[in-house]
mmCIF file of the C-alpha atoms, coordinates in Angstrom:
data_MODEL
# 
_entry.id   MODEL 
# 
loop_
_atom_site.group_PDB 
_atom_site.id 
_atom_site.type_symbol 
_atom_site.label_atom_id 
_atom_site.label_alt_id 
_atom_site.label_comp_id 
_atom_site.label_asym_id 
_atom_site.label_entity_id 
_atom_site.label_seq_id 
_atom_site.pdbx_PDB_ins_code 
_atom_site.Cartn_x 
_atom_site.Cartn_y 
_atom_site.Cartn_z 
_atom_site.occupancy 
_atom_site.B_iso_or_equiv 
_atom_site.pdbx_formal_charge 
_atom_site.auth_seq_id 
_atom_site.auth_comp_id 
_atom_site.auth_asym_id 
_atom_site.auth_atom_id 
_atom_site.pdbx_PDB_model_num 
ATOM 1   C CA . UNK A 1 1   ? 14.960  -18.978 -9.260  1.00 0.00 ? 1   UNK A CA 1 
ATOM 2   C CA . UNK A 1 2   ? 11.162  -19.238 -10.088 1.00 0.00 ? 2   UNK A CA 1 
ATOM 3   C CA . UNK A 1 3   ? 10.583  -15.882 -9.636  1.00 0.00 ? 3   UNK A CA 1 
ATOM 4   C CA . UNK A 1 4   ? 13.737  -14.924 -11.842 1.00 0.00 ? 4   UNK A CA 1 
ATOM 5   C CA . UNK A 1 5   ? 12.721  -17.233 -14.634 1.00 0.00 ? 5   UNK A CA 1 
ATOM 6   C CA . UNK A 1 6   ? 9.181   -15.343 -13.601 1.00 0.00 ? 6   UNK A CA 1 
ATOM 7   C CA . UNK A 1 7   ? 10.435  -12.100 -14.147 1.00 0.00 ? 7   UNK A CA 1 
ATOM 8   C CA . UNK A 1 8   ? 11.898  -13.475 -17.385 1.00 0.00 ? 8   UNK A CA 1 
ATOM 9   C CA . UNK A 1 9   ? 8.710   -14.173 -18.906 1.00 0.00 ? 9   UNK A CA 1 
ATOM 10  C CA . UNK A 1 10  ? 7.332   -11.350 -18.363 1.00 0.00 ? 10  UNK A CA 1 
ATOM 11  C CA . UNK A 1 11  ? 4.935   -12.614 -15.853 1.00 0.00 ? 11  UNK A CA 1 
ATOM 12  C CA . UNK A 1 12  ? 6.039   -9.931  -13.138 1.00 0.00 ? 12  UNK A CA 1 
ATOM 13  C CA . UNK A 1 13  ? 5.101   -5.875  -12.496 1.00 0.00 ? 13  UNK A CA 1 
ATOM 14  C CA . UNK A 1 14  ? 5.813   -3.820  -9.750  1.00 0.00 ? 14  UNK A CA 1 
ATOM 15  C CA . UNK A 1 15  ? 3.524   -1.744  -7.433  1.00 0.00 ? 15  UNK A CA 1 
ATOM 16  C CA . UNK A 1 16  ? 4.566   1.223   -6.066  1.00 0.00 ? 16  UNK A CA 1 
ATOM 17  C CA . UNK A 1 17  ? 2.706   3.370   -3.296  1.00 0.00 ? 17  UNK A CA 1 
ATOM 18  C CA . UNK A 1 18  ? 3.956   7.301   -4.058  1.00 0.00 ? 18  UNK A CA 1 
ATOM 19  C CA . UNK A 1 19  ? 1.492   9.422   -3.052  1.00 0.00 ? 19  UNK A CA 1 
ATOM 20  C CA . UNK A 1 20  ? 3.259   10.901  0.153   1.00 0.00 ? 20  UNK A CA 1 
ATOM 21  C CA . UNK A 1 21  ? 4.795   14.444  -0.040  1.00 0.00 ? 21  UNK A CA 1 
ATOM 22  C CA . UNK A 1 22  ? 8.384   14.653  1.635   1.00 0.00 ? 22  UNK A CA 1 
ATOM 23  C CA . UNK A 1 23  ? 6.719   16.990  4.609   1.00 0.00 ? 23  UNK A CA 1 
ATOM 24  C CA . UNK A 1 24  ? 8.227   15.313  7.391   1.00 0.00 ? 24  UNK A CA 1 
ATOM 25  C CA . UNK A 1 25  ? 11.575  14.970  5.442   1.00 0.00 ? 25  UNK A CA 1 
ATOM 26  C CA . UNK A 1 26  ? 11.882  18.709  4.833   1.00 0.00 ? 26  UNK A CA 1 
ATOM 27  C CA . UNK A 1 27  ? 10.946  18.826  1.457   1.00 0.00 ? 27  UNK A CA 1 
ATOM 28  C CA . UNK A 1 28  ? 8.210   20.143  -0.883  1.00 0.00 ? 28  UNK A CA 1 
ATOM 29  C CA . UNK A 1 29  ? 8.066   17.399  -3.139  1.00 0.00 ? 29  UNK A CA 1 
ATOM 30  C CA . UNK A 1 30  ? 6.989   13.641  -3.556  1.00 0.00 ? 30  UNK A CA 1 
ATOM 31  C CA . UNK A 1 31  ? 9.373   11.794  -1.111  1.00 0.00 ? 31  UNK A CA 1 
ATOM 32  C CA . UNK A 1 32  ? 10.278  9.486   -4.242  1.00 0.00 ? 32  UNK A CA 1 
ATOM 33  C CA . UNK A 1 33  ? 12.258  12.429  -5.497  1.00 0.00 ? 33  UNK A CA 1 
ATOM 34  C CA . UNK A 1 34  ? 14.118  12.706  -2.166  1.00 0.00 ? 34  UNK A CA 1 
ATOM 35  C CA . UNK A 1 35  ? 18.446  12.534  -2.567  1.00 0.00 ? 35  UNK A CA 1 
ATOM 36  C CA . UNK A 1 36  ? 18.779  10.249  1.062   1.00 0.00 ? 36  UNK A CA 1 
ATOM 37  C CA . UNK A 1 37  ? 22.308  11.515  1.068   1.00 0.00 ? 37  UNK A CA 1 
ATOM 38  C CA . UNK A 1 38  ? 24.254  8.659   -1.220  1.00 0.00 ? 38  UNK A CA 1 
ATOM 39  C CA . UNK A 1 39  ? 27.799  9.791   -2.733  1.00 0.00 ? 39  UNK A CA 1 
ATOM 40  C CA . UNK A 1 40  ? 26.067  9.517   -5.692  1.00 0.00 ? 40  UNK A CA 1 
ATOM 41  C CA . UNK A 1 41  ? 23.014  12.143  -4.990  1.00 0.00 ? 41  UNK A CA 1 
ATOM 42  C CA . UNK A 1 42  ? 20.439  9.447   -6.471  1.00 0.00 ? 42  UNK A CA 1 
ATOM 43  C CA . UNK A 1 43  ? 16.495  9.791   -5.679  1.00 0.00 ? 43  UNK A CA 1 
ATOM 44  C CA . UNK A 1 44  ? 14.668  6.413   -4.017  1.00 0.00 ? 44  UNK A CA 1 
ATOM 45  C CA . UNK A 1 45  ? 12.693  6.626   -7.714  1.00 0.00 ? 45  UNK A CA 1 
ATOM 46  C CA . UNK A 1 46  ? 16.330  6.214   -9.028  1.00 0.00 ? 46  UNK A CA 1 
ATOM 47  C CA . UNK A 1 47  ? 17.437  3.897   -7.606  1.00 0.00 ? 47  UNK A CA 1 
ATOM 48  C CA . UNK A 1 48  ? 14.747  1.560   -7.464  1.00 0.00 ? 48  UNK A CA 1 
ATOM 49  C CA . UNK A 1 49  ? 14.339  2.196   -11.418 1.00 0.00 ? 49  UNK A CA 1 
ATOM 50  C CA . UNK A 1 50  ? 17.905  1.496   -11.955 1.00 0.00 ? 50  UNK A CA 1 
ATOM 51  C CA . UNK A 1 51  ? 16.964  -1.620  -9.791  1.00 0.00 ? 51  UNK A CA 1 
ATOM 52  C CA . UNK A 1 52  ? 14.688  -3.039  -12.119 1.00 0.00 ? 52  UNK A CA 1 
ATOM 53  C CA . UNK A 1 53  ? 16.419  -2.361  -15.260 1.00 0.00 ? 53  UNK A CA 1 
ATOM 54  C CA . UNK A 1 54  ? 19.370  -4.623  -13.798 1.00 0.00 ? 54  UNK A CA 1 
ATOM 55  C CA . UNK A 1 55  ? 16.930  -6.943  -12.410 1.00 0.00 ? 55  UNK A CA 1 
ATOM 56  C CA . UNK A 1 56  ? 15.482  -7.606  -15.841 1.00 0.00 ? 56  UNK A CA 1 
ATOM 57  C CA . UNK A 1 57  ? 18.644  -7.916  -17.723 1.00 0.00 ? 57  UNK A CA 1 
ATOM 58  C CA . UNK A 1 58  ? 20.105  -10.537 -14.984 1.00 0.00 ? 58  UNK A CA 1 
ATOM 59  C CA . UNK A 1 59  ? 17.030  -12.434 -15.208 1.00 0.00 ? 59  UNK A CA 1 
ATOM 60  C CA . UNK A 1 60  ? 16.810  -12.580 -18.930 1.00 0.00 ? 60  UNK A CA 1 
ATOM 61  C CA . UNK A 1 61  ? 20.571  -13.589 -19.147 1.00 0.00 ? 61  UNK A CA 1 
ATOM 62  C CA . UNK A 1 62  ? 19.402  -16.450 -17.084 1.00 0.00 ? 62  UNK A CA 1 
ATOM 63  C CA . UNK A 1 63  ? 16.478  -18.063 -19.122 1.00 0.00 ? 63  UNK A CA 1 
ATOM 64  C CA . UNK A 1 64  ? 16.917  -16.586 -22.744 1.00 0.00 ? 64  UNK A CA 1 
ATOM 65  C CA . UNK A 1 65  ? 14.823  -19.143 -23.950 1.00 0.00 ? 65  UNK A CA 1 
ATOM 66  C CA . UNK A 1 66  ? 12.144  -17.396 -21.480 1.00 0.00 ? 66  UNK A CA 1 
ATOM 67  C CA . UNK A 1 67  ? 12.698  -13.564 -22.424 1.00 0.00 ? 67  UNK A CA 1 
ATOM 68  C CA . UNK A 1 68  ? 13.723  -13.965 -26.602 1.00 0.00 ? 68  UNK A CA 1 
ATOM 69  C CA . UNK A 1 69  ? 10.032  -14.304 -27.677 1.00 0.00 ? 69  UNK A CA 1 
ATOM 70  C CA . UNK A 1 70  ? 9.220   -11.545 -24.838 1.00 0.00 ? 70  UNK A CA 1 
ATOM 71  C CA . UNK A 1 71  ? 8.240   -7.579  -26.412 1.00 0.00 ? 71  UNK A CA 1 
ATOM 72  C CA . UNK A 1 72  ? 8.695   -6.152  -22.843 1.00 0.00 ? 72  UNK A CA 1 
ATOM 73  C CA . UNK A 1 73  ? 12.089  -4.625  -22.718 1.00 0.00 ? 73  UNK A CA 1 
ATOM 74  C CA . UNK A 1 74  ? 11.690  -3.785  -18.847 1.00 0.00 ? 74  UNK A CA 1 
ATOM 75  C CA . UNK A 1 75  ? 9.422   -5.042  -16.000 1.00 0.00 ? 75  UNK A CA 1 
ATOM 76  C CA . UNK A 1 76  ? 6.124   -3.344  -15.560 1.00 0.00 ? 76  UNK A CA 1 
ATOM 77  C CA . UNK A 1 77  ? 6.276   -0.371  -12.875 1.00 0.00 ? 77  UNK A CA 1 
ATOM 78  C CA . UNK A 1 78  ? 2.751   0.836   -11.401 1.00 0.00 ? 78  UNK A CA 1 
ATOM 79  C CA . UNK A 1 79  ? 2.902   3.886   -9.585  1.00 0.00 ? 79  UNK A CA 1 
ATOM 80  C CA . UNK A 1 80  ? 0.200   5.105   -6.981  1.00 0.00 ? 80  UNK A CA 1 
ATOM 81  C CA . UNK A 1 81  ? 0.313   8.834   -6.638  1.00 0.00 ? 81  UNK A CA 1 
ATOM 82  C CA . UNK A 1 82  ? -2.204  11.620  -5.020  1.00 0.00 ? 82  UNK A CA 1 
ATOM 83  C CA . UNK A 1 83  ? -3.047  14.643  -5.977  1.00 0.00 ? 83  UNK A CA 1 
ATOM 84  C CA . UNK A 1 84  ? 0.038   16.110  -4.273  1.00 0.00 ? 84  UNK A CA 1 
ATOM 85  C CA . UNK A 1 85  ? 2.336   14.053  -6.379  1.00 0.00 ? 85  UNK A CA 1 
ATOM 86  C CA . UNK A 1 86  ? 1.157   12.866  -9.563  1.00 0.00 ? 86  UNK A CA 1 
ATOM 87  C CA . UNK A 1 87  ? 2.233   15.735  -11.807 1.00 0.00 ? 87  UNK A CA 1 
ATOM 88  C CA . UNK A 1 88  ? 5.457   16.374  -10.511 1.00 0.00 ? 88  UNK A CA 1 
ATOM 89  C CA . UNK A 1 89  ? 5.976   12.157  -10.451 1.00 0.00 ? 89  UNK A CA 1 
ATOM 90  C CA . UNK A 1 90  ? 5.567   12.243  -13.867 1.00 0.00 ? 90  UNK A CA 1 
ATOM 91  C CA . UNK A 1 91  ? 7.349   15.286  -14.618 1.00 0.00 ? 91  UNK A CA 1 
ATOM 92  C CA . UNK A 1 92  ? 10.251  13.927  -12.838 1.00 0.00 ? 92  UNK A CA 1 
ATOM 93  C CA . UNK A 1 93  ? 10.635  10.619  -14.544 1.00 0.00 ? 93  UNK A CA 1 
ATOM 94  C CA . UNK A 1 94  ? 10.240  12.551  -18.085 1.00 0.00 ? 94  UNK A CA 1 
ATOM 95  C CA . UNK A 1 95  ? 13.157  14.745  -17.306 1.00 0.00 ? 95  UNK A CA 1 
ATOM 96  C CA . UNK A 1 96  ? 15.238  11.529  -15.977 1.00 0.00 ? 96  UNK A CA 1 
ATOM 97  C CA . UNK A 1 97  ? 14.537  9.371   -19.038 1.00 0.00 ? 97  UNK A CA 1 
ATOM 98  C CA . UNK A 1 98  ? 12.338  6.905   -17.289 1.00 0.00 ? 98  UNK A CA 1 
ATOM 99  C CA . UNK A 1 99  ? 15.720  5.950   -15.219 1.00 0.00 ? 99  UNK A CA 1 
ATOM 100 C CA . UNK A 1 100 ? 16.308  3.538   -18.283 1.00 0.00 ? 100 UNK A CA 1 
ATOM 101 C CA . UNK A 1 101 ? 12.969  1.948   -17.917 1.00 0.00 ? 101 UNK A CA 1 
ATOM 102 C CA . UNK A 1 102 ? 10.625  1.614   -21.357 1.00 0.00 ? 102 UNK A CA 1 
ATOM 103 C CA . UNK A 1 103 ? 8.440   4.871   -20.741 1.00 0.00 ? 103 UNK A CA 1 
ATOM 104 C CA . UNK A 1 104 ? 5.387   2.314   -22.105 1.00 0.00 ? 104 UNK A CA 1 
ATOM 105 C CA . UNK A 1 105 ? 6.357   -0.271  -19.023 1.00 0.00 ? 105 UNK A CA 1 
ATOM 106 C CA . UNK A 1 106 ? 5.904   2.597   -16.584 1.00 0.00 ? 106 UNK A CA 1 
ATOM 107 C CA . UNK A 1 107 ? 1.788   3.350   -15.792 1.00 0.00 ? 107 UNK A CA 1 
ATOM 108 C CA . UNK A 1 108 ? 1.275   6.130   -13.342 1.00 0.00 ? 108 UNK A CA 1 
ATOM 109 C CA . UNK A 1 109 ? -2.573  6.249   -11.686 1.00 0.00 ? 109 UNK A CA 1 
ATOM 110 C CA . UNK A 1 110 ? -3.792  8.332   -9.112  1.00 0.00 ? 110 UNK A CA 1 
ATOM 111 C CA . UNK A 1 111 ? -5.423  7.329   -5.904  1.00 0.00 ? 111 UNK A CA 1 
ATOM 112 C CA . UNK A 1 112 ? -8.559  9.700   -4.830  1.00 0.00 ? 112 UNK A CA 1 
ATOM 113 C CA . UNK A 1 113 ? -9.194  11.428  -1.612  1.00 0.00 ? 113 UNK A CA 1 
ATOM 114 C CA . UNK A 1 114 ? -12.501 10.222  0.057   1.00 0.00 ? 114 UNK A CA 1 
ATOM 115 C CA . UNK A 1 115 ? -13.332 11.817  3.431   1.00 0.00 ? 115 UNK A CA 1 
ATOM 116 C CA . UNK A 1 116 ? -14.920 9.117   6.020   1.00 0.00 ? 116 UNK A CA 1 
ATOM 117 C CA . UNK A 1 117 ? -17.352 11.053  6.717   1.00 0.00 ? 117 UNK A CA 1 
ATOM 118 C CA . UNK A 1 118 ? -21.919 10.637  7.671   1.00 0.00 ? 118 UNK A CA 1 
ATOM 119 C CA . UNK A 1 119 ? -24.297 10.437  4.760   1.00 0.00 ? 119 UNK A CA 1 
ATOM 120 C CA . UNK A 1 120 ? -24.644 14.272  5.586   1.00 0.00 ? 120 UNK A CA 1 
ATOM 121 C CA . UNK A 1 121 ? -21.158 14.615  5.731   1.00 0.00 ? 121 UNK A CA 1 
ATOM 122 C CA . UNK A 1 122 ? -20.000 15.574  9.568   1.00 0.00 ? 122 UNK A CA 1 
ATOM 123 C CA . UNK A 1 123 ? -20.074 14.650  12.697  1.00 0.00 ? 123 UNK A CA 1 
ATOM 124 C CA . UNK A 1 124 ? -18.012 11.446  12.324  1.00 0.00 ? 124 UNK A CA 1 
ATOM 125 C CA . UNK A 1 125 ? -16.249 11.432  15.734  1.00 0.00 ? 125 UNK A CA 1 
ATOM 126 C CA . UNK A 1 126 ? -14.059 8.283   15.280  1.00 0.00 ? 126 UNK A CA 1 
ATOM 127 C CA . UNK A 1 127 ? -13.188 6.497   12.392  1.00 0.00 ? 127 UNK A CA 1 
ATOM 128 C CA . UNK A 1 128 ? -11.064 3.317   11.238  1.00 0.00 ? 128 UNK A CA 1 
ATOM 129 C CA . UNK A 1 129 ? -9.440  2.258   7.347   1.00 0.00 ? 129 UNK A CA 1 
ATOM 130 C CA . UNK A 1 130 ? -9.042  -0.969  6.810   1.00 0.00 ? 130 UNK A CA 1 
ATOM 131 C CA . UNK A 1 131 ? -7.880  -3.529  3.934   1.00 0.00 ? 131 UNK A CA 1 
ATOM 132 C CA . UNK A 1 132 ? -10.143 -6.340  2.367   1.00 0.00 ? 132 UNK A CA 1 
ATOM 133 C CA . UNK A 1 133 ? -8.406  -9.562  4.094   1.00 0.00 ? 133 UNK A CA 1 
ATOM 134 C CA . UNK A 1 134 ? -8.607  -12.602 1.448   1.00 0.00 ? 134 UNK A CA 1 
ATOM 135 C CA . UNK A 1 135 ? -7.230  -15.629 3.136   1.00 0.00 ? 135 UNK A CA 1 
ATOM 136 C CA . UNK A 1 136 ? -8.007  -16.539 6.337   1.00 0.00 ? 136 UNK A CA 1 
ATOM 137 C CA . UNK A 1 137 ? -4.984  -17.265 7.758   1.00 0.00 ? 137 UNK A CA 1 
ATOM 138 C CA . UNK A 1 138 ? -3.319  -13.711 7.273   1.00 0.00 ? 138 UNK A CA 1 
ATOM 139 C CA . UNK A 1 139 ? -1.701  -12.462 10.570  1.00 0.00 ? 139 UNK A CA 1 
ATOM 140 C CA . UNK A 1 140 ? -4.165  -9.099  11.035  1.00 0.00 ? 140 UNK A CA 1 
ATOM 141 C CA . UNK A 1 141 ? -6.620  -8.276  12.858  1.00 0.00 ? 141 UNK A CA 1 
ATOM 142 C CA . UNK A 1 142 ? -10.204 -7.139  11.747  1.00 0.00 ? 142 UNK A CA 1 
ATOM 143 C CA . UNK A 1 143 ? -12.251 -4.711  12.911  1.00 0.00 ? 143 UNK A CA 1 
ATOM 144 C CA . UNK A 1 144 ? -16.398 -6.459  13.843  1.00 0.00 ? 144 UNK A CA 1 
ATOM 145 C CA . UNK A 1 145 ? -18.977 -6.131  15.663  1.00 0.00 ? 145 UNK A CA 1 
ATOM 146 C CA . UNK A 1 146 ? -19.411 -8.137  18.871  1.00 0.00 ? 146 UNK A CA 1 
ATOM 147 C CA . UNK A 1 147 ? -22.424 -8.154  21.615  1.00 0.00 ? 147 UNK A CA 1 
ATOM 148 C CA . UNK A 1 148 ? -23.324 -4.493  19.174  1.00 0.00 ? 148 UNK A CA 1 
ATOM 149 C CA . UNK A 1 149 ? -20.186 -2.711  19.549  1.00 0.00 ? 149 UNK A CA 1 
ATOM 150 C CA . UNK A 1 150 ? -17.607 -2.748  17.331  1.00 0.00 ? 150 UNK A CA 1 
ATOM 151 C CA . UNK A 1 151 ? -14.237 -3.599  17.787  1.00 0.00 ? 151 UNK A CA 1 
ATOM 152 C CA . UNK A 1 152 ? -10.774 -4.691  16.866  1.00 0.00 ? 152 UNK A CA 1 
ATOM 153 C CA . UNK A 1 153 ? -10.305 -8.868  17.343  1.00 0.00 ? 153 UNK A CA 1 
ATOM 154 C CA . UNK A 1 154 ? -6.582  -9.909  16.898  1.00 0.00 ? 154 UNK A CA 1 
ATOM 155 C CA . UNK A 1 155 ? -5.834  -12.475 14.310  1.00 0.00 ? 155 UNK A CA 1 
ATOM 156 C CA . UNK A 1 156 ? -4.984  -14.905 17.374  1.00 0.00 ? 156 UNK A CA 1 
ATOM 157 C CA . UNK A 1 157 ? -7.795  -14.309 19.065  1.00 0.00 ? 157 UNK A CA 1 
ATOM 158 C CA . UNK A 1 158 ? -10.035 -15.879 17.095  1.00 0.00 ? 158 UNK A CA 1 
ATOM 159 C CA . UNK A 1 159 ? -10.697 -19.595 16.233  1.00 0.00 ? 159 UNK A CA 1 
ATOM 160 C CA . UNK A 1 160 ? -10.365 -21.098 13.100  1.00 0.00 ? 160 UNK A CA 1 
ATOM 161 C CA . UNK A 1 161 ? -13.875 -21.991 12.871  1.00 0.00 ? 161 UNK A CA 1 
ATOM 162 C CA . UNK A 1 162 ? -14.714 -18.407 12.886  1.00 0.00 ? 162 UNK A CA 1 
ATOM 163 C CA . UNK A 1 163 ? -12.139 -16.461 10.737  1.00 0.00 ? 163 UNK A CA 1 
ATOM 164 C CA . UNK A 1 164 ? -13.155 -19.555 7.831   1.00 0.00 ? 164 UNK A CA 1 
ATOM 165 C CA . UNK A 1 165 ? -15.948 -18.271 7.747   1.00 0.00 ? 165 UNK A CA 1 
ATOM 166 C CA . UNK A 1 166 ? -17.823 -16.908 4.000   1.00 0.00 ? 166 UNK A CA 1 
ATOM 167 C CA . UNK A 1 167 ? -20.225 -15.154 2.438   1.00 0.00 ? 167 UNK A CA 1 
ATOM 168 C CA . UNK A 1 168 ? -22.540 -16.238 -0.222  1.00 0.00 ? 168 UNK A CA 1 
ATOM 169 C CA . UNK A 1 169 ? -20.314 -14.867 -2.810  1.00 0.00 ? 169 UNK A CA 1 
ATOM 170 C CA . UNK A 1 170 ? -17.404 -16.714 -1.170  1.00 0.00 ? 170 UNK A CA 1 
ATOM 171 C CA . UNK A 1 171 ? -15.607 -13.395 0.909   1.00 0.00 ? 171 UNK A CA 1 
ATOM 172 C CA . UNK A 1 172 ? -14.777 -13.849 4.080   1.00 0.00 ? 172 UNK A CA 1 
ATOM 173 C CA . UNK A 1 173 ? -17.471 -12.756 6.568   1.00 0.00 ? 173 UNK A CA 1 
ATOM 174 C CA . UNK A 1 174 ? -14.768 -11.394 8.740   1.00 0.00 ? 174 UNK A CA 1 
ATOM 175 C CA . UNK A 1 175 ? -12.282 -9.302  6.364   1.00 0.00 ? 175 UNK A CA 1 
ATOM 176 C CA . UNK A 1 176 ? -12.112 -6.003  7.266   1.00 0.00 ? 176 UNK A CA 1 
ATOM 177 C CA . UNK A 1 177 ? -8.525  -6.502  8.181   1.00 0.00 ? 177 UNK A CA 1 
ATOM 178 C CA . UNK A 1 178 ? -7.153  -3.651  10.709  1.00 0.00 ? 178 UNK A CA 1 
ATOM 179 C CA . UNK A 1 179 ? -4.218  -1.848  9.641   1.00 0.00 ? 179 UNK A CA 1 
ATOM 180 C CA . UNK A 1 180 ? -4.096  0.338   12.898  1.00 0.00 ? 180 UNK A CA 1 
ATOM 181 C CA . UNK A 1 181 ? -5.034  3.289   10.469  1.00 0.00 ? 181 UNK A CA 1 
ATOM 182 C CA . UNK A 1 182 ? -7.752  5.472   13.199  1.00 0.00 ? 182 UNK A CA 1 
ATOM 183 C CA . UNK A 1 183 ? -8.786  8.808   13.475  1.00 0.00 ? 183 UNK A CA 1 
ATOM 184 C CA . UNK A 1 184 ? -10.599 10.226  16.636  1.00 0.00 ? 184 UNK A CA 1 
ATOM 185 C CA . UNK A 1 185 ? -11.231 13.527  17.188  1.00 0.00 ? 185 UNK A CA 1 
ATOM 186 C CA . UNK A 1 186 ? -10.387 15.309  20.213  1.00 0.00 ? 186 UNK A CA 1 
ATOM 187 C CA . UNK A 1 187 ? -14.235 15.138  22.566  1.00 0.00 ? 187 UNK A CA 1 
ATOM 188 C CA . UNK A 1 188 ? -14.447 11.882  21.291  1.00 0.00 ? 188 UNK A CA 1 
ATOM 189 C CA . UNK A 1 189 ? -11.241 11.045  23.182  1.00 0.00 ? 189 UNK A CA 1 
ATOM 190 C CA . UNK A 1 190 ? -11.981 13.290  25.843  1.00 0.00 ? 190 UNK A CA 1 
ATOM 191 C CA . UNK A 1 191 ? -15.385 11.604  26.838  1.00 0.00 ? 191 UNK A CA 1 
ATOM 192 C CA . UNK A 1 192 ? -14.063 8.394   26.512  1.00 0.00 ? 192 UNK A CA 1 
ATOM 193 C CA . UNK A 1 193 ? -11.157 9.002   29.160  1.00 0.00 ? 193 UNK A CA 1 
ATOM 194 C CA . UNK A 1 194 ? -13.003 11.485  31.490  1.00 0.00 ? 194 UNK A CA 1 
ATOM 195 C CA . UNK A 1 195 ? -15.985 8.551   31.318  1.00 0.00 ? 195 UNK A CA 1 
ATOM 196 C CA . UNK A 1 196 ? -15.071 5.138   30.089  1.00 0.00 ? 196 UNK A CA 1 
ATOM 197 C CA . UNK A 1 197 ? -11.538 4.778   31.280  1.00 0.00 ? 197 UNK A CA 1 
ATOM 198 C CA . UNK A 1 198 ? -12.344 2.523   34.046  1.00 0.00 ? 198 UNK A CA 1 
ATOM 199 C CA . UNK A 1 199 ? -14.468 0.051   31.445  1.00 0.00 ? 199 UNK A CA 1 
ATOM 200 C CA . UNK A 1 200 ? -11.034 0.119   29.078  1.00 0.00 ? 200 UNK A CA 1 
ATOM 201 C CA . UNK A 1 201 ? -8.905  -3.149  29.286  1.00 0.00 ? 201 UNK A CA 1 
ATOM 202 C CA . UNK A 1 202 ? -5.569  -3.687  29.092  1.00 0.00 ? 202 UNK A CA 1 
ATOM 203 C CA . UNK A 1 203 ? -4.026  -4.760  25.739  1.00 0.00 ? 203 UNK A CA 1 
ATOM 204 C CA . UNK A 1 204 ? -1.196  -7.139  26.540  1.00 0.00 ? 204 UNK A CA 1 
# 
């Protein structure tokens, strides 16, 4: 109920990650776009628009005294695109009335391709992305350094001692959280097995 009463106030938005293309799904379009075969032919944008319109009006019928004094007629949607998807996103939602959504609740931004790459840009033979970790306790791993090589440490792995620890500007020292996101390329992997493969442990 808090997060009804919440949603009431106008206290809630909604984050969605749409910058993959419908590739492996057969399609040449944003995968938000995609019918996934419902009587009713609707996209996954539909019906997760049509989701939050009725989410809104059930949670304003609930605490009126929350939502009269409120201006936002629908809760906020942020959508993540890439270059492969943000103008036909957009495109789609105009022809689709915003799915009933206020068109001024609905912010589209789009995320930029960096390549992981040296200061000279090639050569990189492995590489791993990872997401900021900001509490301690969160069940990932992170990606460090230890005895000079770098590696992943599960979350379970290591004490509490050492995953409280924080920077001067109160991060965690250990926060590059692993999100088993890796690219290798193929000599790298090559070396390492025609090489290393006898120094490789076990992950159980």
């Amino acid at each position: 109920m808090l997060g009804l009463k919440a949603i009431a106030s106008n206290q809630v938005a909604v984050l969605l990650l749409a910058g993959g293309q419908g590739t492996r799904l057969g399609v040449n379009y944003p995968k938000g776009m995609y019918s996934v075969g419902l009587l009713s032919e609707k996209s996954l944008y539909q019906i997760q628009g049509e989701r939050l319109v009725k989410l809104k009006q059930y949670a304003d019928k609930l605490f009126p005294e929350e939502s009269k004094n409120q201006t936002n007629s629908s809760i906020p949607w942020y959508i993540m695109t890439s270059e492969h998807t943000q103008e036909s996103t957009i495109d789609f939602f105009k022809k689709n009335n915003f799915f009933g959504l206020n068109n001024e609740n609905v912010k589209f931004f789009e995320q930029f391709m960096l390549p992981c790459l040296t200061n000279d840009g090639k050569n990189a033979n492995c590489a791993a992305k990872v997401v900021k970790k900001v509490e301690p306790d969160e069940k990932v791993g992170v990606i460090c350094k230890v005895k000079d090589r770098f590696q992943v440490v599960e979350y379970s792995e290591i004490s509490e001692k050492t995953r409280n620890l924080r920077l001067a500007d109160g991060d965690l020292l250990y926060n590059a959280g692993n999100i088993c996101n890796h690219f290798f390329d193929i000599e790298f992997l090559n070396e390492l097995c025609s090489k290393h493969e006898s120094e490789l442990k076990h992950h159980v």
